[in-house]
N, C-alpha and C positions, 0 to 999 in steps of 0.2 A: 760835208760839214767842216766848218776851219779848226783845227785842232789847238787844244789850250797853250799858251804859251808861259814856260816857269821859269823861276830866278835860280839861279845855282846853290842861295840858302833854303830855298823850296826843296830843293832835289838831297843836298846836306841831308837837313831835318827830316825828311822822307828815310836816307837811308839809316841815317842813327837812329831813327825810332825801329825800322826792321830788325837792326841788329838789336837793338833791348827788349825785342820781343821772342828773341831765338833763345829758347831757356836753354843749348847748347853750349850757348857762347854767356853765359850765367856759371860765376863760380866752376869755371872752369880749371886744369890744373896744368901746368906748362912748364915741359924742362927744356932748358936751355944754356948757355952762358953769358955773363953781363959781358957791355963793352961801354965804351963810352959814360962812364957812372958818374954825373953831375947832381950836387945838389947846390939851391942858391939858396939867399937869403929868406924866403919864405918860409923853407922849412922841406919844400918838394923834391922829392929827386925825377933826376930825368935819367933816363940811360936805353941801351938798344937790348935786346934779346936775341941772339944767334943760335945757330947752329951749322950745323956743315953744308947745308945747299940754302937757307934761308935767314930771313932776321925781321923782329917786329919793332916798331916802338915803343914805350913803354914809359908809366909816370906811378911814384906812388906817393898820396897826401903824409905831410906832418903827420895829420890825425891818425893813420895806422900807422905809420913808423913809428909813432911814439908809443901803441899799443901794444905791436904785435912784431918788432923787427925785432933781433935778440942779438943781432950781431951788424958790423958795419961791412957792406957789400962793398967788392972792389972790382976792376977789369979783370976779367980770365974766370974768374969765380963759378962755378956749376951751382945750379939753383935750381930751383922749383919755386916757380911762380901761384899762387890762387889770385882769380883777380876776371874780371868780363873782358869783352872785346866790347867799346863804343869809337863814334867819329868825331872827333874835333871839328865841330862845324863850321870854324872859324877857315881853315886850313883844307876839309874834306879829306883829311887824313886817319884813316883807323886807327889806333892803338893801344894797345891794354892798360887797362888800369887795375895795379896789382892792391892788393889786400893785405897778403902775407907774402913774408921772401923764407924759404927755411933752405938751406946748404945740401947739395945734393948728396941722398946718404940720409940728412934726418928724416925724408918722406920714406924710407925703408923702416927706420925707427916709431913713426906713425903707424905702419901699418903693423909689425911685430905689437904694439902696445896695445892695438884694438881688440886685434886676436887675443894676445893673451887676457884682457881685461873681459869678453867673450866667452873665452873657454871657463874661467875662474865665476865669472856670473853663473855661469850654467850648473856649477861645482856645488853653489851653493855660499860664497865664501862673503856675498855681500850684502846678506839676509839680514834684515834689522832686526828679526827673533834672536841672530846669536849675538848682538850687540848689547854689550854692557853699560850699565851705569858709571859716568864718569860722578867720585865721591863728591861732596859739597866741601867736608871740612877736611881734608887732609894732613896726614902728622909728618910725610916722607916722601917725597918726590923724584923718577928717576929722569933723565937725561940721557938719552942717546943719541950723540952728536959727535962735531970734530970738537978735539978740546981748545983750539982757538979757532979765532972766528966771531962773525958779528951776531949769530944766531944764539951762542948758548951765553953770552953776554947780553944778548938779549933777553932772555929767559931765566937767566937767575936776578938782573935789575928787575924786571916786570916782577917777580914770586917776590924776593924781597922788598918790594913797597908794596905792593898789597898785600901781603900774608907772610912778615916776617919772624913766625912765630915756626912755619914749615922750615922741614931740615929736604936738601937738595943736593942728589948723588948722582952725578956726573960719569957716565961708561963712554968712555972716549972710542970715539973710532973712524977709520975712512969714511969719506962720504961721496964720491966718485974717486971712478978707475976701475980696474977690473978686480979688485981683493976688498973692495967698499962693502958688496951686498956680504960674501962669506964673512966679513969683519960685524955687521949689523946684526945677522942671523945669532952669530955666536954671543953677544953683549943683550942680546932681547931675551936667550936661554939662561946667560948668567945672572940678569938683573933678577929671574924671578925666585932664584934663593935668599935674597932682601924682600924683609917684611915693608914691601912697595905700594901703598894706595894707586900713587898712579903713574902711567909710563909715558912720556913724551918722545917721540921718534920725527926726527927730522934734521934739516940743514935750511940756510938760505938759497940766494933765488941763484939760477943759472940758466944755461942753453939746456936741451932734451938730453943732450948727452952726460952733460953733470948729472943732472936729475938721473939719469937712468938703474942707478942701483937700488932707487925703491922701486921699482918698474919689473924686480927681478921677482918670479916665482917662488926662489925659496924665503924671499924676504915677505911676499904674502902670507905665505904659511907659516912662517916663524909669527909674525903676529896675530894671525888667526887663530894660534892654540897656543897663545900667549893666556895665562891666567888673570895679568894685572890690566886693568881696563888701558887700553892705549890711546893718545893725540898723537894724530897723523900731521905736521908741521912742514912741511916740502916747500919750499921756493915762496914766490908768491902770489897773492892772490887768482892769477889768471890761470898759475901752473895746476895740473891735475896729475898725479903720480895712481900708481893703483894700491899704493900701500893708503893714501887716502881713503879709497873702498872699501877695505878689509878692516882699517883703525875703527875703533865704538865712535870716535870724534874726529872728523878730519877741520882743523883749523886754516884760514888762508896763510900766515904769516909765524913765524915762530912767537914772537912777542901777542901774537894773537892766542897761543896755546897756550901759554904761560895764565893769560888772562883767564880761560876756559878751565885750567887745572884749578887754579884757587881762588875764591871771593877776596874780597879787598874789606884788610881786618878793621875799618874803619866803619862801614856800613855793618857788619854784623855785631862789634859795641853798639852801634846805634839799635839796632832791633833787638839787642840784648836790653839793652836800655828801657826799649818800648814795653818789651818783655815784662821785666822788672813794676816798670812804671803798672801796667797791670793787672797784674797780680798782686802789687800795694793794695790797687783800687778794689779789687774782689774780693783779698781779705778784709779791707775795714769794712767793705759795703755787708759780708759774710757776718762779722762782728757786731760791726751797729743791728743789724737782722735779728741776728740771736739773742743778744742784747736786751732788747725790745720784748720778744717773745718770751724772756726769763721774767722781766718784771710783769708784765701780761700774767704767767701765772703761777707765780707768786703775791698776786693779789685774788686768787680765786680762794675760799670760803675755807677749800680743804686743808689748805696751809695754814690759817686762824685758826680751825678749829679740827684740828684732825682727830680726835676722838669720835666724832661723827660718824667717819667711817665704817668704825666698829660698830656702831649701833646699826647702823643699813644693813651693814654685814648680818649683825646676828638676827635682825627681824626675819631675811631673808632665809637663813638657815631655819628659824624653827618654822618656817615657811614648808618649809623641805622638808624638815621632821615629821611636821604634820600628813603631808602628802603619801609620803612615804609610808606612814604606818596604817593607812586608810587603805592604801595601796594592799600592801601585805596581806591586811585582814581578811581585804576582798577575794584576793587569790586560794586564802588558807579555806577560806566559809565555802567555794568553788569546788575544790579541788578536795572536801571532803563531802560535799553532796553527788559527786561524780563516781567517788569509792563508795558512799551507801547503795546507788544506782549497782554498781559492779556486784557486789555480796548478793545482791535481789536477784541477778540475771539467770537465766538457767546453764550456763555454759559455765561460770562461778563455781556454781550446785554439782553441775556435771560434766567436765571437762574432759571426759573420754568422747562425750558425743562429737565436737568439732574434728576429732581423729576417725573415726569412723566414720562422717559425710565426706570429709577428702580424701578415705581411704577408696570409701563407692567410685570414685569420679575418676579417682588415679586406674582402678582395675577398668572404668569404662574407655579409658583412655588405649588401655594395655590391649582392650582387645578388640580394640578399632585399627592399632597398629598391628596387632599379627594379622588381620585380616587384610589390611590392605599389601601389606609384604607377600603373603602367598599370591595376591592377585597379581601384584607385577611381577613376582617369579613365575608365574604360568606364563604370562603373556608373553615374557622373554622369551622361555623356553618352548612355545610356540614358534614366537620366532625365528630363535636358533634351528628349528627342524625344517621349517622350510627355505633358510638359509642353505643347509646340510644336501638337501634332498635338489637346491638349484643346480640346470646345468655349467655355468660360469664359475661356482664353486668347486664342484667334480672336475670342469676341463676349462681353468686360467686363461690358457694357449689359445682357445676357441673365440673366446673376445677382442683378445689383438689379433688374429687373424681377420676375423670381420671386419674389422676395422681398418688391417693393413689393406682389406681387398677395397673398401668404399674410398680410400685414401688412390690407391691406385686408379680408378676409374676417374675421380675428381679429376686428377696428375691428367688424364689422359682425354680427358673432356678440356682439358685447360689448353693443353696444346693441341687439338683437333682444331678450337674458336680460334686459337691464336694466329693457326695458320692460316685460317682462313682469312681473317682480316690484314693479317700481310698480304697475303697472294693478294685481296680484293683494293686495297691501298695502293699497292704496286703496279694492279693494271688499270684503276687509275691514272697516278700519277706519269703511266706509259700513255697515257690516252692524250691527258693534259701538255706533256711535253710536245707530243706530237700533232697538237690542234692549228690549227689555221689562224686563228686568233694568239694564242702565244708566238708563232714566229712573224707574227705581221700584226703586233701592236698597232700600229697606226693607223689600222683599217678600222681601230673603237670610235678612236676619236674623229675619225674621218666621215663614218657613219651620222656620228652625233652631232658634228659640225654640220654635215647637210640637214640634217631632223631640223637643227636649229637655224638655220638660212629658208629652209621651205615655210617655217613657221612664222619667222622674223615676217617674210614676204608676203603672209595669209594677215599681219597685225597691220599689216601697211595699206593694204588694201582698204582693213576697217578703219586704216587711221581717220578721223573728223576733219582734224586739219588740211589733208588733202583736197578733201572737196571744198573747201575755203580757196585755193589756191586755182581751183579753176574757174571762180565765179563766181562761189556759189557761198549764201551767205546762211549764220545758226542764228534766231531769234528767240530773247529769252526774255523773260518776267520774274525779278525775284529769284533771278540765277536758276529756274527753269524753265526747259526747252519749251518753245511754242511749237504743238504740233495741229493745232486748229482754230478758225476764228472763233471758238466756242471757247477757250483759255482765257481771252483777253474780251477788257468791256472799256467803254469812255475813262479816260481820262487815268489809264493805266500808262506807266512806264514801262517802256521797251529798249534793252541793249540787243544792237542789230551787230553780230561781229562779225570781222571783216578776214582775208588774210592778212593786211598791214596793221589793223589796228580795231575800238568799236566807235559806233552812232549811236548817241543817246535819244532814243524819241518819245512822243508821246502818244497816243490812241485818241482821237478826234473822234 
C-alpha cells in the first residue's frame, strides 16, 4: 500500500495538539533564569529560560502580565515560571507560555502560606460560627495601619463621606519587614481597651513579601481572640493574606473596607425618611379608624339615654331575687323532709346497734386472722424441720464437693474430646499434605480437560451439521424435521437445508 503523504503544518498541528493533550506539560511549574528579556510594542514579552546544561523559549501575553506579574523581570533574575509547554506552528518550535513569573524564594513563600493557612483551617480559626457581626451604625472606628500612606487616606476619605457623623482612631503601625507582624499583634491588643465597634486591619497592595506580616501566625491569633469585630483590608483585590480568613469580613481593597465598616449617611436619612413618612401614614390612618368608631358609638341608644341601663339592670336583678329564693325554699323544704326520715330511722332510736354489728364483723375479722397466722407459722415451722433434719444443711462441705467432683469429670471429658479431635484433624491434615493430588495439582485439571475433550468429541459426532457436510441433507416443514412421507401432503412447503445454504420447495 502507498503510504500517506503530509505537509510540515500537518506534522506542526499533529504535534501541538499531543503536547495539549499531555496534562503534564499543563500548569506546569519551572525554575530557571531569564536571559534575553524583550518586550515590544504589543505588550508581549519574549525572553529564554536557562539553567546550567539547558534553556527553553518562552512568551508571556499583556493579558497575564498585566494580571498577575508584580514585578518587572530582568536578565540574570531566578524565577519560577507556571505556564504549558505548546508549538509555534508557524516556526515548529516548542516553547512555554508562562502565566505567572514570581522571583525565586517567593514559591518558598507559597508554599509556607498553604501550610500554614492548612494547619490554622484544621485549628478551627476559619469557622464562620466564630465570625462576628460587622455593626450597621457605628459611633467609633479603629484603623490599623501605616500612619502614611494611600490605604489609611483611603479609609478615613471613604468613613468621612459616607458616615461623617463616626469618630476614627488611627493605631499606627509597621506594615512589612520583620517587626510589622510583632507591631500589628501589639496595636490589635491595644485597640481593644477603646470602647471600638469596629476594627479595620490592613495596608495597600504589594509583592507576597510586603504582604507577608498578615501571613504571620501570631497576627492570626491576635485577631481571632480579638473581641471587636475585625475588616481584613490587605493589598488588593487578587491578594489573599490569611489574616483575610480569620477577619469576620475580609474586604478586597482598603477603600473597599471602609465602605463595608459604615452605611453612607445619605441613604439611611432617606430610610429614615421613609421611616417617618410611614408612620405619619399609620398614625392618621390609626386616627381617622378610631375616629370613626367613637362617633359609631356615641350614636348608639345607650349614650341618649343611659338610664335605660339601670332599668335592664334592675329587671334583671330581681330576676335573680326571685330564683334565688325558690331556690332556697326548695333546698330548706328538702333537707327537712330528710331530718324527719333520720328521727323515724331505727339506728336514730338506737344508735348502739350500728356499733355492735361492726363490732360482730371486726371480732369475725380477728379470728380469721389468728387462724390463718397459726396456719403459716406451722407450715413454716414444718418447714424449718426439714430444712434442719437435711443433709446439705448438716454437711455445707458435701455440696461443693459434689459438685467440685462433676466439675472435675466435665474438665476431663472436655480434654479427653479435645484431644481427640486434634489428634484426628492432625492425621488428617498429615493425610492431605501428603496426597497425590496436593503435590500434583495439575493432574485435576488435566483429568477434567480430558473428561471434557472426550465429551467435546462424543457432541461432535452427534453434531447435525456434520452430516450436512457430507452430503447429506435435514428436510423440514414449519421448522419441523421431516422424518416420513406421512408428515407432508400436496401443496406443503419444504426447506431442504443444505451445508452452504437452504432450497425452498413445494410437495407436488
Amino acid at each position: 500500500m502507498e503510504k500517506k503523504t503530509y505537509t510540515v503544518s500537518e506534522i506542526n498541528s499533529y504535534i501541538n495538539k499531543k503536547l495539549k493533550l499531555d496534562s503534564n506539560l499543563k500548569n506546569i511549574l519551572i525554575q530557571g533564569e531569564i536571559s534575553n528579556y524583550k518586550t515590544y510594542p504589543s505588550g508581549h514579552s519574549y525572553f529564554t529560560l536557562k539553567d546550567e546544561n539547558s534553556q527553553i523559549s518562552a512568551i508571556m501575553y499583556k493579558n497575564n502580565k498585566d494580571r498577575f506579574l508584580k514585578f518587572t523581570p530582568k536578565d540574570g533574575d531566578k524565577v519560577i515560571i507556571k505556564g504549558s509547554i505548546e508549538v509555534y506552528e508557524k516556526n515548529g518550535k516548542y516553547q512555554l507560555y508562562a502565566t505567572r513569573i514570581t522571583e525565586d524564594g517567593v514559591g518558598n513563600l507559597h508554599i509556607a502560606f498553604e501550610q500554614l493557612k492548612k494547619d490554622l483551617n484544621k485549628k478551627g480559626l476559619f469557622k464562620d460560627s466564630h465570625k462576628k457581626e460587622i455593626p450597621k451604625y457605628p459611633k467609633k472606628i479603629g484603623v490599623i495601619t501605616a500612619r502614611t500612606g494611600a490605604a489609611v487616606r483611603d479609609i478615613i476619605t471613604t468613613i468621612k463621606r459616607r458616615y461623617p457623623i463616626c469618630e476614627i482612631l488611627i493605631f499606627s503601625t509597621l506594615v512589612q519587614g520583620d517587626q510589622a507582624a510583632s507591631q500589628i499583634v501589639t496595636q490589635i491588643e491595644y485597640a481593644q481597651k477603646f470602647e471600638l465597634d469596629t476594627l479595620i486591619v490592613g495596608r495597600g497592595g504589594g509583592s507576597i513579601e510586603d504582604l507577608w506580616p498578615f501571613n504571620e501566625e501570631k497576627v492570626a491569633y491576635a485577631i481571632y481572640n480579638c473581641r471587636i469585630p475585625v475588616i481584613s483590608a490587605v493589598g488588593h483585590e487578587i491578594d489573599y493574606t490569611i489574616s483575610d480568613f480569620v477577619a469576620d469580613k475580609r474586604a478586597p481593597t482598603p477603600t473597599a473596607a471602609a465602605e463595608l465598616a459604615v452605611p453612607e449617611l445619605s441613604k439611611v436619612k432617606e430610610n429614615v425618611n421613609l421611616l417617618k413618612q410611614r408612620l405619619n401614614k399609620n398614625m392618621g390612618d390609626k386616627i381617622k379608624f378610631n375616629k370613626t368608631k367613637l362617633e359609631h358609638i356615641s350614636q348608639k341608644s345607650i349614650f341618649k339615654n343611659p338610664e335605660s341601663i339601670y332599668n335592664i339592670k334592675g329587671m334583671h336583678m330581681d330576676s335573680l331575687i326571685n330564683r334565688l329564693n325558690f331556690a332556697s325554699k326548695t333546698i330548706v323544704t328538702k333537707n327537712r323532709n330528710k331530718l324527719i326520715q333520720l328521727e323515724r330511722s331505727p339506728i336514730f332510736k338506737n344508735p348502739e346497734s350500728i356499733y355492735n354489728t361492726k363490732g360482730m364483723h371486726i371480732d369475725g375479722l380477728i379470728n380469721r386472722l389468728n387462724f390463718a397466722s397459726k396456719t403459716i407459722v406451722e407450715k413454716n415451722k414444718n418447714k424449718l424441720i426439714q430444712i434442719e433434719k437435711s443433709p446439705v444443711f448438716k454437711n455445707p462441705d458435701s455440696m461443693y464437693k459434689l459438685k467440685e467432683i462433676q466439675l472435675e469429670s466435665l474438665v476431663n471429658k472436655l480434654n479427653f474430646t479435645a484431644n481427640n479431635i486434634i489428634t484426628e484433624n492432625r492425621n488428617k491434615l498429615f493425610k492431605l499434605e501428603n496426597s497425590h493430588i496436593l503435590k500434583n495439582p495439575k493432574e485435576i485439571t488435566k483429568n477434567k480437560r480430558n473428561v471434557c475433550l472426550k465429551n467435546i468429541n462424543k457432541l461432535e459426532v452427534l453434531n447435525p451439521l456434520l452430516t450436512l457436510k457430507r452430503g447429506y441433507s435435514i428436510a423440514k416443514t414449519d421448522d419441523k424435521v421431516i422424518s416420513s412421507v406421512k408428515d407432508v401432503k400436496a401443496g406443503d412447503k419444504v426447506d431442504i437445508e443444505l451445508k452452504d445454504g437452504t432450497i425452498n420447495t413445494k410437495v407436488i
